[in-house]
C-alpha positions, 0 to 999 in steps of 0.5 A: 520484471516482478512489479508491485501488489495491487494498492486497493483496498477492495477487490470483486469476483468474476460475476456481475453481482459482486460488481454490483454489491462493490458498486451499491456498498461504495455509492452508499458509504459515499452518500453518508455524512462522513462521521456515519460513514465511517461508523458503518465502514466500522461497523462491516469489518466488526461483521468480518470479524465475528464471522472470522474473515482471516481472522487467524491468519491476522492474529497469527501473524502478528504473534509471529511479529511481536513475540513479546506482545501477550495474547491480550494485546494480539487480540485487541490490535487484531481487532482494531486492524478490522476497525481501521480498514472498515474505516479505510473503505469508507474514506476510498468510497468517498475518493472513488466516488466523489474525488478528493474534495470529498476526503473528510482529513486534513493532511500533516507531513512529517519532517523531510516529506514537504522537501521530496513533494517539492522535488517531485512537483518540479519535475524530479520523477521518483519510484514512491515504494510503499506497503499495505499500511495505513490508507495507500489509495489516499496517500496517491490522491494526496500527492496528486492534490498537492501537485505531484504527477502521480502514477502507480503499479496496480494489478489487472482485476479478473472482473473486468467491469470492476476493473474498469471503475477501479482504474477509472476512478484512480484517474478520477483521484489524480493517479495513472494506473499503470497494469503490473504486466507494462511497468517495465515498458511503461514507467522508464518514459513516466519518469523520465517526463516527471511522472512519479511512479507508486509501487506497494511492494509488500505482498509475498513474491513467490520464488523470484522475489528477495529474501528480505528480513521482515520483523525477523523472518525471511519474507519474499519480496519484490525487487521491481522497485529497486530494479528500476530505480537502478535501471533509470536512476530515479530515486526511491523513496519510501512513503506512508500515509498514517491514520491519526485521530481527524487527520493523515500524517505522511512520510516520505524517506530516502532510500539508498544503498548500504555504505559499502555497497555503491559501487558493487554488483548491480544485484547487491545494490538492488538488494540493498535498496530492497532492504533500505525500504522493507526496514522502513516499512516495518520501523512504520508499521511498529508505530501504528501496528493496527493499521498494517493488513496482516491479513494477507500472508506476508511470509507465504513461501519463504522458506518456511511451510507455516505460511501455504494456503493462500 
């Protein structure tokens, strides 16, 4: 079963010295006033940028995405995406080194999300489906703080001692990291316990995702979640954690089939929960467009050649 993308933020290479680099920039960014922190988190992605870190890949994407948008203000949301994650990883330092005691925000919840945590902390195990938008390694943290059983889809590193602390300080955060090859063991008994489970869903698929129009483009996307959710009969939902000035607002949505589709072929149905979520993605990421990742290539394969280098 095609299953979620990985939701870190970081990523390391197969030597040692990347794993230690990873280690050293994290205990730092953990041992800075949080203010200062987040300035030097800003002040890394500044460096990706002028040294052109996917730059062309963001700054085309979001062209693609907002064609009505002029070349000014591609570049400054460009730009302030670097900002937004460099600040990102300062905040995911100080949650993978310290715990969620050391997160620097206070938490809003929009309307509709304080009734699906309740649900969920009593018991009602749901599939939390999300994208590379805003702050996704908090957002698990969060739930976990407010109460929520909490585990999430994630990608095996090829360095294994990276690996190792990542999943080691997931659980440290509160989250169970379940390894994309055991969901479909795994996460059927998760729910059924009351476990909810997250999946950020939004990386390109490859020839066995779903066709699903994104900001007006075929993009292949996973079909795991609503797979499962079909499979078990847990709801899904769609979940974000935006950055807004000194604090993070959640959103907790829904998912359901399109009128008219209930009662159809299960492919149909899992279609159509795929669609019900995507579109509430990109409804989030045109609030906030700068805190989406437009650095990885969301439309790699599908049917088009302009997105084939990886």
């Amino acid at each position: 079963m095609p299953a979620a993308a990985s939701p870190s933020f970081v990523s390391a290479g197969t030597g040692s010295a990347e794993f230690a680099a990873t280690r050293l920039i994290a205990g730092l960014l953990d041992r800075l006033p949080g203010p200062v922190a987040d300035s030097s988190g800003r002040s890394l992605a500044r460096l990706a940028r002028l040294l052109r870190l996917r730059r062309e890949v963001a700054e085309g994407q979001l062209a693609a995405a907002f064609p009505d948008r002029d070349a000014k203000w591609i570049t400054a949301t460009a730009r302030n995406c670097y900002l937004h994650f460099g600040r990102e990883v300062a905040e995911i330092a100080r949650l993978f080194e310290s715990g969620t005691h050391a997160l620097s925000a206070t938490l809003r919840l929009d309307a509709g999300a304080g009734e699906h945590i309740e649900r969920m902390k009593a018991g009602a195990g749901a599939i939390v489906v999300t994208g590379h938008l805003g702050n996704w390694e908090v957002a698990g943290a969060y739930l976990s703080a407010l109460g929520v059983p909490a585990a999430a889809v994630v990608k095996r590193q090829s360095n294994a001692r990276f690996d190792a602390w990542l999943q080691s300080s997931r659980r440290r955060s509160g989250v169970e990291p379940i390894y994309m090859e055991d969901a479909a063991r795994v996460v059927p008994g998760l729910l059924r316990t009351g476990t909810s489970v997250a999946m950020v869903a939004d990386q390109a698929a490859g020839a066995g995702g779903e066709l699903v129009t994104f900001f007006g483009r075929p993009a292949s996307t996973f079909r795991g979640p609503a797979r499962l959710a079909l499979a078990t009969g847990a709801p899904l939902v769609y979940g974000s954690l935006l950055r807004d000035g000194g604090e993070y607002r959640m959103a907790i949505e829904s998912c359901d089939v399109l009128e008219g589709t209930e009662s159809g072929p299960r492919e149909r149905r899992e279609r159509s929960l795929t669609e019900s979520w995507v579109r509430r993605l990109e409804t989030r990421v045109r609030e906030a467009p700068e805190q989406y990742l437009w650095f990885h290539r969301r439309w790699k394969g599908a049917r088009t050649n302009e997105e084939t280098q990886a």
